[in-house]
N, C-alpha and C positions, 0 to 999 in steps of 0.2 A: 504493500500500500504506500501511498505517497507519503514524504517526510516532512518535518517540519524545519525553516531555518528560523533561529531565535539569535538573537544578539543583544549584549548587554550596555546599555548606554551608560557611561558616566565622564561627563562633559559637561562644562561649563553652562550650559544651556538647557540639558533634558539629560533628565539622569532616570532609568529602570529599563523594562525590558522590552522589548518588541518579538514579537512571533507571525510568522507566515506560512499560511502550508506553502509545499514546492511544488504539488501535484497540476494537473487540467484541471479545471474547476468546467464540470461536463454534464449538463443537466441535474441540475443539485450536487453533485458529488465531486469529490477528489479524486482524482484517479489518476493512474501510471498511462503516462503517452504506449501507443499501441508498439512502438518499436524500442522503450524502457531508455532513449537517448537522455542525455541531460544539458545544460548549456554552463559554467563558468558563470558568477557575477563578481565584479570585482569593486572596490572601492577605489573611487579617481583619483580620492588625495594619497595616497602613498602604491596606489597599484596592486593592492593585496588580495587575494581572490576571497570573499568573505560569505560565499555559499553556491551552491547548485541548485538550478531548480528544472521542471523539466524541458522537456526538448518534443514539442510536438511535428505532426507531418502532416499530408494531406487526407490520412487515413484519421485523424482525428480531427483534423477541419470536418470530414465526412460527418462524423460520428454527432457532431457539438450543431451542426447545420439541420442533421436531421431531430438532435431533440429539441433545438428552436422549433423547427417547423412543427413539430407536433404540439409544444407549449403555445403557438400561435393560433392554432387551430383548435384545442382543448381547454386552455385557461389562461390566454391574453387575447391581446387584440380587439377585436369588438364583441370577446365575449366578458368583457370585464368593464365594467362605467369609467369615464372619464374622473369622477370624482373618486375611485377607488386610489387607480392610478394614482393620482396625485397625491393622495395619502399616502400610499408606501415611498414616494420618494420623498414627501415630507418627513417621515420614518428616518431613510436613509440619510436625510441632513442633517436626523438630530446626533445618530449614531456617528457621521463624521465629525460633528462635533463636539462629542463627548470623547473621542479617540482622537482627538487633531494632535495634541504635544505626538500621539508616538506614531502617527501615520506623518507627520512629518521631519519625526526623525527618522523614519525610513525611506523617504524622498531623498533626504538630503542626503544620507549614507552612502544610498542609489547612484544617483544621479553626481554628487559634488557640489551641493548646493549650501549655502549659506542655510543654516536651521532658521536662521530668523526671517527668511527670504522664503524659506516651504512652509511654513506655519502662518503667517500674516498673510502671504499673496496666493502660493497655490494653493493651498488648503483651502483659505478662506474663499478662495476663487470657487472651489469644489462648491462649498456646500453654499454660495450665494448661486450659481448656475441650479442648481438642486432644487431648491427653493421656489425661485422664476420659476421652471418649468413645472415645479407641481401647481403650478398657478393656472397654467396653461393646459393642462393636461383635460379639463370639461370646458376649456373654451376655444377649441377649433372648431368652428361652426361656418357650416355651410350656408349657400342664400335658396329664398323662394325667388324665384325669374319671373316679372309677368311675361306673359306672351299672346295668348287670345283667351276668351271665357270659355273656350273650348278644351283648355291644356291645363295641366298643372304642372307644371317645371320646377327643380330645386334639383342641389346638388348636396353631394356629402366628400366630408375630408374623409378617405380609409388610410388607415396606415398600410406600407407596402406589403410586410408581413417578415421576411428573415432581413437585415440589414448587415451586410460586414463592416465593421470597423477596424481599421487601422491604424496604430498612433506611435507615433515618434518617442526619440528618448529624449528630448530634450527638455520639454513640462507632459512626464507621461500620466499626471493624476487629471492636472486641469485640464489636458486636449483631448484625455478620455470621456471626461464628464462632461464636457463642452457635448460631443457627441452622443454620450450616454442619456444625459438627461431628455432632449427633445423627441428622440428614439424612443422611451420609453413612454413620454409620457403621450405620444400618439398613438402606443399600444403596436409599435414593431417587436420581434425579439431580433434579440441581439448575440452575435459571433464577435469578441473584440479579440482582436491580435496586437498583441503589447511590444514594443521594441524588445529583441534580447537580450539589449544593451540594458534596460533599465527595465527590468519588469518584478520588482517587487510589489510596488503600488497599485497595480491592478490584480494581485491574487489577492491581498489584503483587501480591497474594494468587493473583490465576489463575497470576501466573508460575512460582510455588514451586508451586504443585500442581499446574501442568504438568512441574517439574522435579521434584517426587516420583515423579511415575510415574502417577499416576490415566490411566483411558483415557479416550480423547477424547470428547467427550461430556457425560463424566459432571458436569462443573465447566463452567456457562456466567454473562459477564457481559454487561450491557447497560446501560450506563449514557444514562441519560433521563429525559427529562419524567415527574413521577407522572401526570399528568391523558393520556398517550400510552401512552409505554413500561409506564407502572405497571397503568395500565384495560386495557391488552391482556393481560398476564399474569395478570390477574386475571380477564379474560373468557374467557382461550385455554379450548377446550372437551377438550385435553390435557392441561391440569394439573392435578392431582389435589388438590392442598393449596396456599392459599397462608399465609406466615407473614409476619405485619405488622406493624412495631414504627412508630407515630408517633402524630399526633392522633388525639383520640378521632373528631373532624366526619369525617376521611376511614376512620377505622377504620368508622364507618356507611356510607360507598360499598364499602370493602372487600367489609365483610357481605351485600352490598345487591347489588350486582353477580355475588358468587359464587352467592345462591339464585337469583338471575334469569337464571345459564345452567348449570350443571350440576352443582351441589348440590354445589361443590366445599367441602372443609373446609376452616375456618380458624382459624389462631390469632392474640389478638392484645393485643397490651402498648403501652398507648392512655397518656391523659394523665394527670396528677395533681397536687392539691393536699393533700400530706401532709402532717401533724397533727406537731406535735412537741410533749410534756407534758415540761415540768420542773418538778419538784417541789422542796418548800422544802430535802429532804435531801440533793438531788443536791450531787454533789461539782462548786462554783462554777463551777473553774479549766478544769477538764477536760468540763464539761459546753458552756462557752464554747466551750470547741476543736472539740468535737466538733459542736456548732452550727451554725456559722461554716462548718464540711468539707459538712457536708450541706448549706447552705442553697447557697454558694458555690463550688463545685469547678466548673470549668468555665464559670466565671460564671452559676452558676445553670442552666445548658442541660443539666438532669436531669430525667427524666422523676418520680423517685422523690425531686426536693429537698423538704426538710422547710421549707415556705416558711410556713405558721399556727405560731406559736411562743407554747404556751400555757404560761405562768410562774405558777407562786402568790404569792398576794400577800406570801407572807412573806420572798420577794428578789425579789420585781419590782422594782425600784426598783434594786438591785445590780447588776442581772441585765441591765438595759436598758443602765446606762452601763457595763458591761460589755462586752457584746455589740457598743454603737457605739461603742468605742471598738478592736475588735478590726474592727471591720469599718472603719475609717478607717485601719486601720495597715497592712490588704493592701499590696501592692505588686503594682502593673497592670503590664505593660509586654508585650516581645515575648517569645515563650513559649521562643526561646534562652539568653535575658541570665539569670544563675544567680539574679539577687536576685528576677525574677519569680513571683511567688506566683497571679495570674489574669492570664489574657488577655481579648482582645476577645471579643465577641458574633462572629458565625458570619458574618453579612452587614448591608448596608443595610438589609433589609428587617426582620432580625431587631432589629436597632438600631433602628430607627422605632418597631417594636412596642414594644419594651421603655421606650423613652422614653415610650410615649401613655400606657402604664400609669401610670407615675410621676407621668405632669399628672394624671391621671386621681386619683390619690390624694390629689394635695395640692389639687384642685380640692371634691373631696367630704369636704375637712376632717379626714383624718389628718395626724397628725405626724410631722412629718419628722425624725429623729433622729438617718440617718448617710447622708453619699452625695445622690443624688438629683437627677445631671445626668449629662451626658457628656463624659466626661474630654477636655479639650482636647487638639488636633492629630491627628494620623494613625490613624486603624484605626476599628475601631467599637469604642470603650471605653465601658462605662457603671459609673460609680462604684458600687462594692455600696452596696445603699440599704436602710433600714430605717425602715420605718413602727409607730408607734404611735398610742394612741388612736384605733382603729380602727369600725367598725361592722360585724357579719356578714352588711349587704346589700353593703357597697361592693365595686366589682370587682376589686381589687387584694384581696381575701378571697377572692372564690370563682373568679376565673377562673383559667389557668393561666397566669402570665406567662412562663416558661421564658427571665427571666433572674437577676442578682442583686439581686433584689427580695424582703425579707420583711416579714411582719405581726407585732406583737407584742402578744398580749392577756393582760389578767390575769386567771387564776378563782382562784377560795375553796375548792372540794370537789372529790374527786375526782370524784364524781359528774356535777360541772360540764363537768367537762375533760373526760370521755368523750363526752358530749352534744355537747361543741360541737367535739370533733375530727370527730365523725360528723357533721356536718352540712355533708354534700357531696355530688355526686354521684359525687366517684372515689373509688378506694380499694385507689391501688397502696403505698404504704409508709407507715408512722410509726415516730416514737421515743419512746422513754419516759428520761426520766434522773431515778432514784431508787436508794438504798442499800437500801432497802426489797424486800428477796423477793420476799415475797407481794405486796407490791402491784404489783412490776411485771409476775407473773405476771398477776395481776387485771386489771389494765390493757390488755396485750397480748391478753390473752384479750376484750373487750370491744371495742376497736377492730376498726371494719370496717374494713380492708384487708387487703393477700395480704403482707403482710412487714411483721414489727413488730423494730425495734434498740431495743436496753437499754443503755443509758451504752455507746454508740458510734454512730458515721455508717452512711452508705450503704456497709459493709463487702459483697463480694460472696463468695461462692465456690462453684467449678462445682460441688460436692456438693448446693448447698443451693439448692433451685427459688425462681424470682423471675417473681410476675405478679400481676394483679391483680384485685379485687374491684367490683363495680358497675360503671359508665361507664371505668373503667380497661383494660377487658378480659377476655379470657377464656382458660385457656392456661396452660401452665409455660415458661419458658426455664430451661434449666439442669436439674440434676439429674435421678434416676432418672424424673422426670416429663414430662422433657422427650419421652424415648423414646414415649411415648404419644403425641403429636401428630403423630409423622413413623411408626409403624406400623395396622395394622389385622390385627383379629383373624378369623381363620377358625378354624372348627368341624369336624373330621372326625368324623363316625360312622363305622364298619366293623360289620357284619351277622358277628357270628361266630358263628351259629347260629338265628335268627329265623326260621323258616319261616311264610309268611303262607296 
């Protein structure tokens, strides 16, 4: 039978114990993946392997698709009220929040996160998305159509019925529940495939929503390989929708694989290289701050960081030694110790990357102006690094490095600074920082991407949809918009008098 990983916290910030089962959480139950594989998890900040859990395939995709679909057809979906619904995931917000100190010391364990940075934002992120959508779950509501005295017309929202999800390591609690919550509370079930990078937080999440009350079924994980576990749920000819949060490169097999077997729907919140304009009126101190949040939270591992940082010339100069000098005063370390402000990169391999970027800049003649190695001894650290004197062919400009790495260039006009935020292929977030109104309405209005911030960072909230424009994606997470991606619309006509 499956194992449990437990770990014992005592650290400056959360001190007892955490436990996980390691098994498939597979129509209510724990269980051993069909071929008994397992995957490594390691801890970013010293690299130490600190448990195994399992290692699913597509013969358990199989298995977890088909007890969805039978929990959708037996004891979810439209055989359960919308007001039900929303009560068990009211349920399940209270249980993350009665569990938030140790489910986010097992984020940040996970993942490399700042403990005070998974407890205040993802955590709290969870169980505010949680909340919203049991709000939501008895008010999708369809309309009555007039159309003649002879007809009666109306439509109804159904949920699709099996949904895949797939979510990243990089916020694997909050990008889960982002999808999880509107999912359910439309009454789809749900197949979630967890990064294998970071997949403690979602076997801990089946527990509580096994201890809410959800029927069995409705709530399946399978933690595995994208290129196995991921292509299988993405090919299963049961799933009706799947929802993809990661690179754009596999966001196109996503696409690619669901028209090439059954036209299954998808959403999907891909990569980005977001534009940041600050203008000569922005307020210095606080423009800095906010900078710094967006380009650096996470060490950069945001889909939505504002890494092209366009200054006008009339504080560039301020603004630069500004900037590197707030980005030199971070404080790296393990994401328990209270003084830590970023932790490590996510793994070796993301370290590697992120380092090639770096040669990769100062190779093609930017400036290197803060950072731009990797922090000596244990984890994967990489110094927050900022480049200037840049070029907009060089690839530290247009690729998406996803870590703490930014560019800093200077325009003249606003005119300029729209041009050359837009000259990308993504276009999931930018900023604008000006005291100026109209301009930053002007601004935001102009920028191609699906989310523009005005004198503030990557602030979220579950009211307000986040997705993205061009090569970023296509899709809402969050907000009333979300609801659309996890329903479908039917049509009833009724004959109240038509004789043919």
């Amino acid at each position: 039978m499956p194992g449990t990983w437990t770990h014992e916290f005592k650290t400056d910030l959360f001190k007892g114990s955490a436990q996980v089962n390691t098994g498939l959480f597979i129509n209510g139950k724990w269980v051993d993946p069909v071929d008994g594989e397992t995957i490594d998890v390691y801890n970013p900040a010293d690299g130490s392997v600190i448990g195994k859990v399992s290692c699913g395939s597509a013969k358990d995709i199989d298995l977890a698709v088909n007890a969805a679909k039978a929990a959708y057809k037996s004891s979810w979906g439209l055989k359960v009220p919308g007001f039900e619904r929303g009560r068990l995931l009211y349920k399940l917000a209270e249980l993350l929040e009665k569990n938030a100190d140790s489910l986010a010391a097992i984020e940040a364990l996970d993942a490399g996160k700042s403990f005070q940075h998974a407890r205040h934002m993802d955590v709290q992120d969870a169980i505010n998305n949680l909340r919203y959508y049991a709000g939501w779950a008895d008010k999708t509501h369809g309309q009555t159509i007039e159309t003649t005295e002879a007809k009666f017309a109306y439509t109804r929202h159904e949920p699709i019925g099996v949904v895949g999800l797939i979510v990243p390591w990089n916020f694997p609690l909050m990008i889960a529940v982002w999808k999880i919550a509107p999912a359910l509370a439309t009454g789809n079930t749900i197949v979630l495939k967890q990064s294998e990078v970071t997949p403690l937080s979602a076997l801990k999440l089946a527990e509580f929503i096994k201890e809410a009350g959800f029927p069995d079924g409705v709530f399946n994980v399978v933690t595995g390989f994208g290129q196995t576990a991921g292509q299988a749920l993405t090919e299963h000819p049961l799933v009706g929708k799947v929802s993809f949060t990661g690179s754009t490169l596999i966001g196109r097999k996503v696409m690619e694989t669901a028209a090439k077997t059954n036209l299954k729907r998808v959403t999907l919140e891909l990569g980005g290289k977001s534009p940041t304009i600050v203008f000569d009126d922005a307020d210095l101190e606080q423009s800095v701050k906010w900078v710094c949040a967006a380009l650096f939270h996470h060490s950069g591992q945001m889909c939505a960081a504002g890494t092209r940082i366009f200054v006008q010339e009339g504080i560039y100069d301020t603004f630069l030694r500004a900037l590197a000098g707030a980005a030199a005063s971070i404080q790296q370390g393990d994401g328990f110790a209270k003084s830590t402000q970023q932790g490590p990169v996510v793994s070796q391999v993301q370290l590697e990357r992120v380092l090639s970027y770096i040669e990769s800049g100062k190779q093609e003649g930017a400036t290197l102006v803060a950072g731009g190695a990797r922090r000596p001894g244990a984890g994967y650290f990489v110094q927050p690094t900022i480049f200037a004197d840049v070029k907009p062919d060089m690839k530290i400009v247009r690729e998406e490095i996803f870590g703490p790495v930014g560019v800093v260039v200077k325009f003249k006009t606003e005119e300029e600074a729209i041009e050359a935020a837009n000259d990308t292929e993504y276009g999931l977030s930018s900023y604008v920082y000006t005291q100026n109104v109209s301009r930053a309405i002007r601004v935001s209005n102009a920028i191609e991407a699906g989310t523009c911030f005005v004198n503030v960072g990557s602030v979220l909230c579950p009211q307000v949809p986040f997705g993205g424009y061009k090569q970023s994606g296509h899709g809402k997470e969050m907000g009333e918009y979300a609801l659309e991606a996890f329903t479908q619309v039917k049509a009833v006509h009724i004959n109240l008098g038509m004789n043919l």
